[in-house]
C-alpha positions in Angstrom: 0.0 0.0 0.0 1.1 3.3 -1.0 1.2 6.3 1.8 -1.6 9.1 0.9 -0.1 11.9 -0.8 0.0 15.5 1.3 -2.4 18.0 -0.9 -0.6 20.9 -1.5 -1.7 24.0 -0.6 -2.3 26.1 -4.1 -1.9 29.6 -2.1 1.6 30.9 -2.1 3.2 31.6 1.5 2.8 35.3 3.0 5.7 37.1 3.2 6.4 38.8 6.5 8.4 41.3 5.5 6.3 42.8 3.1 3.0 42.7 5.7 5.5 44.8 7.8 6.6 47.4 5.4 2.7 47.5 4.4 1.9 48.1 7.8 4.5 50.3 8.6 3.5 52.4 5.2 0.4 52.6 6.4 0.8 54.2 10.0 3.5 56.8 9.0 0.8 57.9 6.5 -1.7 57.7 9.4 0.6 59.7 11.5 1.5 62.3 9.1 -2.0 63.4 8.3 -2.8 63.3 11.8 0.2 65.6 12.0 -1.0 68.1 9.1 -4.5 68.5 10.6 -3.0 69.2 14.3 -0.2 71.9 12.6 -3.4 73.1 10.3 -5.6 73.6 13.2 -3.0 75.4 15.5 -2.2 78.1 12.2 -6.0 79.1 12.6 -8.4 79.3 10.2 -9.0 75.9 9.5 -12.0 75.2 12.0 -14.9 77.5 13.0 -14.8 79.9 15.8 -17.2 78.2 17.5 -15.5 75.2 17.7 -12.5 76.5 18.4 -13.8 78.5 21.5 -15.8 75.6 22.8 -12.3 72.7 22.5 -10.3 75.5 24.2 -13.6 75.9 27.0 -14.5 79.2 26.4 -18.2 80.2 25.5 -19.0 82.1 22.5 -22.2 84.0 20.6 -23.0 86.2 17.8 -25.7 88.7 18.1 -27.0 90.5 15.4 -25.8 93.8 14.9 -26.9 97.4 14.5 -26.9 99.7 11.8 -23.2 101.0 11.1 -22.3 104.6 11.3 -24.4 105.7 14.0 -21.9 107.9 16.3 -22.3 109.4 19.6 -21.2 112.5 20.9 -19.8 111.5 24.7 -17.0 108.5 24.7 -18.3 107.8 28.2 -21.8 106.6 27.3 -23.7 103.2 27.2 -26.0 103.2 24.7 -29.0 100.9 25.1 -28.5 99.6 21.8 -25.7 97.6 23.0 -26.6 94.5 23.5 -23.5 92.5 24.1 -20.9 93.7 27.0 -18.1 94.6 26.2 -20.0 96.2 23.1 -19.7 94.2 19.8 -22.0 96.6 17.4 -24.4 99.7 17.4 -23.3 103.3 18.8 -20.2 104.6 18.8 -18.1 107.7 19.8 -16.8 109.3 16.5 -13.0 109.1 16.6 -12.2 105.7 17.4 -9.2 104.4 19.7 -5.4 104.2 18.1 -4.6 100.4 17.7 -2.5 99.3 20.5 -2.4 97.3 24.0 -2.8 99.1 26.4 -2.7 99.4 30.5 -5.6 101.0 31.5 -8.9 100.7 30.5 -10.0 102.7 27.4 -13.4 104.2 26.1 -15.7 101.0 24.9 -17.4 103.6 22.5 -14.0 104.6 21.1 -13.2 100.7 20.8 -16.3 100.1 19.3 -15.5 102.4 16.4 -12.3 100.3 16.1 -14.5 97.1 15.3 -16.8 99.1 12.8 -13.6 99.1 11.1 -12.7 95.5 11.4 -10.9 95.4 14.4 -10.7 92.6 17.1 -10.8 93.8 20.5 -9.7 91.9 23.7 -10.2 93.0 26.8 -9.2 91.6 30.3 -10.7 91.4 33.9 -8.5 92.2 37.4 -8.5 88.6 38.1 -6.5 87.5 35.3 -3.4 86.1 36.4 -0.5 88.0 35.0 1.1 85.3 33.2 -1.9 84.8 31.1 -1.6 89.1 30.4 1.9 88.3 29.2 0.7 85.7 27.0 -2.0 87.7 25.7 0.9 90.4 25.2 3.0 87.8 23.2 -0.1 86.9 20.6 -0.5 90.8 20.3 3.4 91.3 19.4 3.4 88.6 16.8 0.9 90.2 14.7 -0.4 93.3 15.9 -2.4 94.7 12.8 -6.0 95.7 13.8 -5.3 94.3 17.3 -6.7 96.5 20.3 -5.9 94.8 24.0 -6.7 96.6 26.8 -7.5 95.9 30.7 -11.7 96.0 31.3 -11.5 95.2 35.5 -15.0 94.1 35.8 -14.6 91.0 33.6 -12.9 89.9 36.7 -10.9 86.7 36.0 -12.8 86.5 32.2 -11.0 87.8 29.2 -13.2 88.8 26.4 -13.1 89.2 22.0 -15.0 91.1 20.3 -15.6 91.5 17.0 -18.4 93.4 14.6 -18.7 92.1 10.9 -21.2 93.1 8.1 -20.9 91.1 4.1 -19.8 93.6 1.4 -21.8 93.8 -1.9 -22.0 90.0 -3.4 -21.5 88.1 0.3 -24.0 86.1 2.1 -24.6 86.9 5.9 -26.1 89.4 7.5 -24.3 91.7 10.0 -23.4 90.5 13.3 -21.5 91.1 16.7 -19.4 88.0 17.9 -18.0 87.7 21.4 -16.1 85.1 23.2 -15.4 84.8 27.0 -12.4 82.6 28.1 -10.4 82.1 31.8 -7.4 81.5 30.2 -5.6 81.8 26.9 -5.7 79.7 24.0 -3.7 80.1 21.6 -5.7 78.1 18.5 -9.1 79.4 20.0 -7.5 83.0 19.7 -5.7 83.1 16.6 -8.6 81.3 14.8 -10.8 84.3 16.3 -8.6 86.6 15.3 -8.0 85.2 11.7 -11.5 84.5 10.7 -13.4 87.5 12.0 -10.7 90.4 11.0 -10.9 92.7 8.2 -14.7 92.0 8.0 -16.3 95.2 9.7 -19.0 97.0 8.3 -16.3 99.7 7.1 -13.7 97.4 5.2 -10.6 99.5 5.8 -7.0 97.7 4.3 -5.1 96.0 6.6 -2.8 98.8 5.7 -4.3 101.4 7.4 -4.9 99.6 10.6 -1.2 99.2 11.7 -0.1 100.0 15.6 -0.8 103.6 16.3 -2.8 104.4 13.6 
């Protein structure tokens, strides 16, 4: 009697190696998008204010806004139009604040102006530890243009943006006042704030003419 004959097995054996350089090909391309998204996110602009104030746990709302151009005579006054505080849109005192950060407390009616313009305005409370000023003072100095930063005590411990933006001719939209409320700063949920809403005011003005001290 003959021995049965071992069937063969028709498939042709895996090769290790190359399971591992597939493998391997595939996570480095895993990694490196991961990578590109996380270094998009953090450049701003790539993910919506709102979500980028709520990952960073800050709140934030937009309001609709009030007719542009409407000035008020005393820098002092709280119009009842405003309807966000600080002010995001409505009245505002005629000459506006120069661009700058500053140490005391300014005029909200002359910083108002400032967002009619399409400035971003952030303002901080007493409470807010002074590492996170000097922080806020670091984001300012990379990239001051339209930038106004300025102390506002009673936010206490809260620092605040504010911006006012309006579509030009051909846009979709309508005009409204965005403002954000954070304990600490962030730098995505800021620079995303910063990048997306600036430049967009009812009075489109070139970045240009919105330097520091102007």
């Amino acid at each position: 009697m003959q021995a049965p004959k071992t069937r063969k097995d028709p498939r042709k054996p895996v090769d290790r190696r190359m399971v591992l350089l597939v493998a391997g090909a595939i996570l480095a391309a895993a990694i490196g998008a991961g990578a590109f998204l996380l270094l998009r996110d953090a450049s701003g602009g790539t993910t919506d204010v709102a979500t980028a104030m709520e990952e960073a746990g800050c709140t934030y709302r937009e309001v609709d806004a009030g007719a542009p151009g409407i000035h008020i005579a005393n820098p002092d006054a709280r119009p009842k139009e405003w309807t966000t505080d600080p002010p995001t849109n409505g009245p505002h005192y005629v000459t506006p604040a120069i661009f700058n950060m500053y140490d005391e407390p300014i005029q909200l009616a002359r910083g108002l102006h400032n967002l009619e313009h399409g400035g971003i305005a952030i303002y901080y409370g007493r409470d807010v530890p002074e590492e996170q000023v000097d922080a806020i003072a670091r984001f300012y100095r990379e990239d001051p243009v339209a930038l106004l930063v300025a102390p506002l005590p009673r936010l206490g411990n809260r620092i605040a943006l504010t911006a006012w933006t309006a579509p030009i001719e051909g846009e979709e939209g309508e005009p409204k006042g965005h403002l954000a409320f954070c304990t600490r700063f962030d730098e995505n949920a800021f620079a995303t704030f910063r990048d997306e809403l600036r430049f967009k005011g009812p009075e489109r003005f070139p970045p240009e003419a919105l330097q520091p001290g102007s």
